[in-house]
Backbone as CSV, one residue per row, in Angstrom:
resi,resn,N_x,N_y,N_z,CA_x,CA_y,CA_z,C_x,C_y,C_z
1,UNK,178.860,128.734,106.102,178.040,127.881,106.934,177.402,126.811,106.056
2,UNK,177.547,125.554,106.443,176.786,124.546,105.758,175.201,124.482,105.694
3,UNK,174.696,123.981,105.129,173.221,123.854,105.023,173.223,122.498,105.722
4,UNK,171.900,122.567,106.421,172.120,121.228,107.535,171.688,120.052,106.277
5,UNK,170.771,119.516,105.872,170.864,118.793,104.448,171.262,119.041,103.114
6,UNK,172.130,118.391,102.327,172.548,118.471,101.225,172.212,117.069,100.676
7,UNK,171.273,116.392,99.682,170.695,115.792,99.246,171.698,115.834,97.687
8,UNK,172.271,114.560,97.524,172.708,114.566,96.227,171.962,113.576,94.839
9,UNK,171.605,113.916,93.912,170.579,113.260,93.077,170.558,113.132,91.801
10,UNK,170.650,112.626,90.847,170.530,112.293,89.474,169.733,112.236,88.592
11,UNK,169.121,113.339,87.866,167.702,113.394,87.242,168.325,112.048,85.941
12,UNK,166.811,111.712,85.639,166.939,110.829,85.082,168.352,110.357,84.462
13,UNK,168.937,109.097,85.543,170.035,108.398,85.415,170.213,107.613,84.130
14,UNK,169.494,107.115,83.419,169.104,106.310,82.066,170.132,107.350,80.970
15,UNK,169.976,108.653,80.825,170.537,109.643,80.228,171.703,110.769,80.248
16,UNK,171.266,110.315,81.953,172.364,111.193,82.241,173.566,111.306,83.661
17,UNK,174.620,111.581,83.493,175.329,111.266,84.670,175.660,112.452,85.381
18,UNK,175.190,113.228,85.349,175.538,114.634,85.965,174.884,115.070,87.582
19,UNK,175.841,115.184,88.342,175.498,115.239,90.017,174.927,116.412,89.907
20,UNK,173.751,116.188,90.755,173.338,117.999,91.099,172.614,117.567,92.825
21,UNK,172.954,119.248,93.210,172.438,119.070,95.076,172.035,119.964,95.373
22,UNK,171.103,119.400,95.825,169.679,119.926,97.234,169.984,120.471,98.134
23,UNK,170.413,121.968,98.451,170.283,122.415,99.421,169.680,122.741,100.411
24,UNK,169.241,122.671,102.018,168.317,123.098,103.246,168.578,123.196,104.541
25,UNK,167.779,123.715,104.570,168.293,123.412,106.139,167.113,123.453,106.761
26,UNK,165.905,122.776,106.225,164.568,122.502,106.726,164.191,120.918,106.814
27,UNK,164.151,119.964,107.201,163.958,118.888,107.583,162.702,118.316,106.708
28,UNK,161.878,119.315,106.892,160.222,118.882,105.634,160.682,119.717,104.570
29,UNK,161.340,120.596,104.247,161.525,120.504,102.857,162.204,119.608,102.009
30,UNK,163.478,118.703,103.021,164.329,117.599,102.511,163.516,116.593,102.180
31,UNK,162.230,116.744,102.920,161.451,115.124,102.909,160.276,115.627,101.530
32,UNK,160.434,116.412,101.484,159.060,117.160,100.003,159.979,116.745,98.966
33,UNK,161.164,117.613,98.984,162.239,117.321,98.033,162.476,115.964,97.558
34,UNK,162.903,114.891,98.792,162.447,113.465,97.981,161.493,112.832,98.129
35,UNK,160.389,113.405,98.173,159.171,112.700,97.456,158.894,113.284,96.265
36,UNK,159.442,113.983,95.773,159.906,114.693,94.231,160.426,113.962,93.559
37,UNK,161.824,113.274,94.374,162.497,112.914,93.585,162.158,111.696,93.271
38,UNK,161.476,110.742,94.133,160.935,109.793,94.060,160.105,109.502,93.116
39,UNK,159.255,110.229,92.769,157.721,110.344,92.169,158.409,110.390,90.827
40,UNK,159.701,110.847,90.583,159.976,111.320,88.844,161.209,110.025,88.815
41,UNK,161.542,109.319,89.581,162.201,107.998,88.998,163.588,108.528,89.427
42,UNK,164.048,109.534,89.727,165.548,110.071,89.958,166.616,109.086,91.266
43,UNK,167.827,108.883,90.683,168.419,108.485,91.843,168.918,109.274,92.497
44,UNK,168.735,108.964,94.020,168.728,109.378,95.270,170.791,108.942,95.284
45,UNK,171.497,109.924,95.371,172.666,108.589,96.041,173.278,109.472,97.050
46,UNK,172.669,110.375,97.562,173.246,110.227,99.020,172.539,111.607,99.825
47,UNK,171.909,111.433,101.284,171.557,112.463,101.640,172.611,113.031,103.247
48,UNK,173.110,113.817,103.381,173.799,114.357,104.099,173.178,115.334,105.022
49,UNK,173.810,115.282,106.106,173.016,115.997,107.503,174.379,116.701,107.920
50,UNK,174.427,117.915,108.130,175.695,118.791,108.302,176.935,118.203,108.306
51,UNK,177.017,118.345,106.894,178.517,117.569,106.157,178.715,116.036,106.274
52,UNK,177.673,115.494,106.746,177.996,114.172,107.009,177.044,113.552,106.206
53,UNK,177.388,112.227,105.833,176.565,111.405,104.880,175.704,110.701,105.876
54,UNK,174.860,110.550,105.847,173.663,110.109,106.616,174.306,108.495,106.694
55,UNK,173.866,107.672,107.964,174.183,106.132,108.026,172.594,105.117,106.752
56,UNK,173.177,104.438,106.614,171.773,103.834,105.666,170.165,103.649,106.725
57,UNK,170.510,103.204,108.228,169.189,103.313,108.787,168.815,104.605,108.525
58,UNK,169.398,106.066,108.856,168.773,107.347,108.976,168.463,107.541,107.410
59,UNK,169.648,107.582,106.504,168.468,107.587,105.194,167.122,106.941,104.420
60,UNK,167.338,105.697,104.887,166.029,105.020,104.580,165.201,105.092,105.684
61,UNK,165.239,105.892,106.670,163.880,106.308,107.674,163.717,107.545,106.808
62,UNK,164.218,108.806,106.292,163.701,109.627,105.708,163.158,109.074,104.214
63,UNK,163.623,108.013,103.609,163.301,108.026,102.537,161.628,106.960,102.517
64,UNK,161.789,106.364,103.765,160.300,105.842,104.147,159.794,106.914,104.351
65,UNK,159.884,108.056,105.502,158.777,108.863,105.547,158.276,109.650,104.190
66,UNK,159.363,110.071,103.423,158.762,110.365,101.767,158.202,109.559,100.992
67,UNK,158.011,108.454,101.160,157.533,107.408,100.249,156.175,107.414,101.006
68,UNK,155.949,106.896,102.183,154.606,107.024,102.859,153.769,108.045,102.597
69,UNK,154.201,109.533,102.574,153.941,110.524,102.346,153.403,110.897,100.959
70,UNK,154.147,110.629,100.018,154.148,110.495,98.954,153.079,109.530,98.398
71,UNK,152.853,108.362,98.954,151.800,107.288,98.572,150.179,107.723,99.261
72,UNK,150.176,108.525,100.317,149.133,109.082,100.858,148.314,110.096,100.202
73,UNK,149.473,111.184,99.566,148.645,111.671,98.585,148.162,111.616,97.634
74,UNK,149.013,110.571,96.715,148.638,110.239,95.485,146.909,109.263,95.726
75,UNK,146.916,108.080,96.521,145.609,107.506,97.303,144.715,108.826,97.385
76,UNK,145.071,109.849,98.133,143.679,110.672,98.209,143.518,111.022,97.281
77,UNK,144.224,111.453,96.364,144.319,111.939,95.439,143.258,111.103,94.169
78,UNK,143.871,110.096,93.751,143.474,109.197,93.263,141.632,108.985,93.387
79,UNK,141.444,108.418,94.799,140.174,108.182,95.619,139.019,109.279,95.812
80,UNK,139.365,110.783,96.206,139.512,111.445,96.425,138.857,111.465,97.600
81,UNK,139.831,111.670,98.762,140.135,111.098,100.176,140.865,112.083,100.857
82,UNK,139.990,112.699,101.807,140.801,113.690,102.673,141.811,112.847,103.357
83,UNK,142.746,113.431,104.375,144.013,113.098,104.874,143.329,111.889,105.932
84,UNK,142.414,112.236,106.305,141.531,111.603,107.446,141.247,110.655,107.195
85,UNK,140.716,110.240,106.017,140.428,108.960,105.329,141.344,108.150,105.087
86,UNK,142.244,108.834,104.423,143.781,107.821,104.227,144.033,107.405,105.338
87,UNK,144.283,107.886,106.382,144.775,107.796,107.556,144.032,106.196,107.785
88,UNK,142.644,106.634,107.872,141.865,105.801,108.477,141.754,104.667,107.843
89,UNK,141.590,104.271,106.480,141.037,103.062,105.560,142.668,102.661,105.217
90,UNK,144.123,103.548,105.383,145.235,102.610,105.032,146.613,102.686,105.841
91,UNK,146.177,103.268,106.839,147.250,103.698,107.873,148.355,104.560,107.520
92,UNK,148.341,105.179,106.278,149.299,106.402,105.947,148.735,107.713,106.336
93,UNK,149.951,108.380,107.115,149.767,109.655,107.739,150.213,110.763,106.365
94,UNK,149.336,111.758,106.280,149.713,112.293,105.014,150.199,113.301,105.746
């Protein structure tokens, strides 16, 4: 049985060329997963939804919601700003 996402990714590409993949079949763990991957500089090159390679709108809507996500916490974080606040002072939903 396939895993409904398979996320394929490149830890630091600068060094190295070696494919490695993200297995799930949880929808918010795919989106935690790349805001991981995001946050550490890794290329993203392809996220897949039961065997299929995602179209570029559906990957870059998940890869916006990880980036939004991702920028919300680091802001509270940063600020130190419950979810409520972010929300409120920059329009990111954490």
């Amino acid at each position: 049985m396939l895993a409904k996402f398979n996320i394929e990714y490149i830890i630091q590409p600068e060094h190295n060329k070696r494919l490695d993949h993200h297995l799930t079949d949880d929808p918010v763990e795919a989106e935690d997963f790349l805001m991981t991957l995001l946050s550490m500089g890794a290329r993203i090159c392809s996220i897949q939804h039961e065997g299929l390679t995602l179209e570029p709108p559906q990957a870059d809507r998940m890869l916006r919601v990880a980036a939004e996500r991702l920028s919300a916490r680091l802001i509270g974080r940063c600020l130190n700003l419950d979810t409520a606040a972010v929300r409120h002072r920059f329009g990111l939903a954490a």
